[in-house]
C-alpha positions in Angstrom: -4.3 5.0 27.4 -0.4 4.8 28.0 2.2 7.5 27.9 5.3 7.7 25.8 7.8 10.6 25.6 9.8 11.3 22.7 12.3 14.1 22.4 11.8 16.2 19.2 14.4 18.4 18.2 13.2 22.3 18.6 13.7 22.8 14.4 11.1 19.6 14.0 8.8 21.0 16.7 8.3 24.2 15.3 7.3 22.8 11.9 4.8 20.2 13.8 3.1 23.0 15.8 3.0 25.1 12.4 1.4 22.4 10.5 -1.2 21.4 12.7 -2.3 25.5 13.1 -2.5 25.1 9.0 -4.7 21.9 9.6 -7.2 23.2 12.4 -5.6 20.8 15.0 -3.1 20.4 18.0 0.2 19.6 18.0 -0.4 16.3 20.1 -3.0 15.7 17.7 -1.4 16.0 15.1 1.6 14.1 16.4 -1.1 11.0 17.1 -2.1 11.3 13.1 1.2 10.9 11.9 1.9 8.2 13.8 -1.2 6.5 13.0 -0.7 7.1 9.1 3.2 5.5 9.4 1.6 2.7 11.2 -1.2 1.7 8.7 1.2 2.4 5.9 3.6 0.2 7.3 0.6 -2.1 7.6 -0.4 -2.4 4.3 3.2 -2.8 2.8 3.4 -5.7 5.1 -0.2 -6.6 3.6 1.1 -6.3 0.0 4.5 -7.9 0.7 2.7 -10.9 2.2 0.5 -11.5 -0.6 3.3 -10.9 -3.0 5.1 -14.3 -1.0 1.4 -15.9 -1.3 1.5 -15.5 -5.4 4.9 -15.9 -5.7 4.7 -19.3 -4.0 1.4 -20.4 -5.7 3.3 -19.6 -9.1 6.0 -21.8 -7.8 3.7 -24.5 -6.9 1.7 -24.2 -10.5 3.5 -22.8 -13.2 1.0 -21.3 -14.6 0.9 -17.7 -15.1 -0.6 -14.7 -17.7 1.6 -13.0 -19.8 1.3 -9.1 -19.0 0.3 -8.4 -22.7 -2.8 -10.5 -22.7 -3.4 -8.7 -18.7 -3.2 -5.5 -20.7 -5.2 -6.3 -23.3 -8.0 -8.0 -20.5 -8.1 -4.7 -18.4 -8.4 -2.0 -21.0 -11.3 -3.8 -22.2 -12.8 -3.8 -19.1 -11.7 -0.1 -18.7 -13.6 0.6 -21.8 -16.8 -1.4 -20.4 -16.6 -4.3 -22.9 -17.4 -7.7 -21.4 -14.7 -9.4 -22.0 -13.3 -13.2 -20.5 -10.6 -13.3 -17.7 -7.1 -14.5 -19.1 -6.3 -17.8 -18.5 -3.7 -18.9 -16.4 -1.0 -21.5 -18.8 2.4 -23.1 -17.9 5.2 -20.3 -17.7 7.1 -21.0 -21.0 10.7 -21.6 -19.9 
């Protein structure tokens, strides 16, 4: 395991080694946490935006798309346990 230093201001250290007490934990520990939660956070936005691109473009390539009323309609259905058919994908109307 590698080392890093960072310099926290004294104001922003005080709160850290206040919130991990509330939590149970250490301050490192705490410290490690956070910076794992930013990281997977950062993660999945790269996650989402990357399969925003990946629609985006197939939409591009097809045309075809579902209007958001008949989504709507399709997933509170579902929400209310009907069995109801998937939408299906037409030409974008221009």
């Amino acid at each position: 395991m590698s080392t890093t230093t960072i310099r926290l201001p004294d104001a922003l250290k005080a709160r850290i080694a206040k919130a991990a007490e509330a939590a149970g934990t250490t301050a490192h520990n705490f410290i490690l946490e956070a910076i794992a939660e930013k990281a997977e956070q950062a993660e999945r936005r790269a996650d989402f935006h990357a399969e925003a691109d990946r629609r985006w473009g197939e939409f591009l390539e097809t045309g075809e798309s579902v209007p958001w009323e008949e989504v709507r309609q399709y997933l509170t259905s579902r929400i209310q346990g009907k069995d109801t058919p998937r939408p299906v994908p037409r030409k974008f109307a221009k």
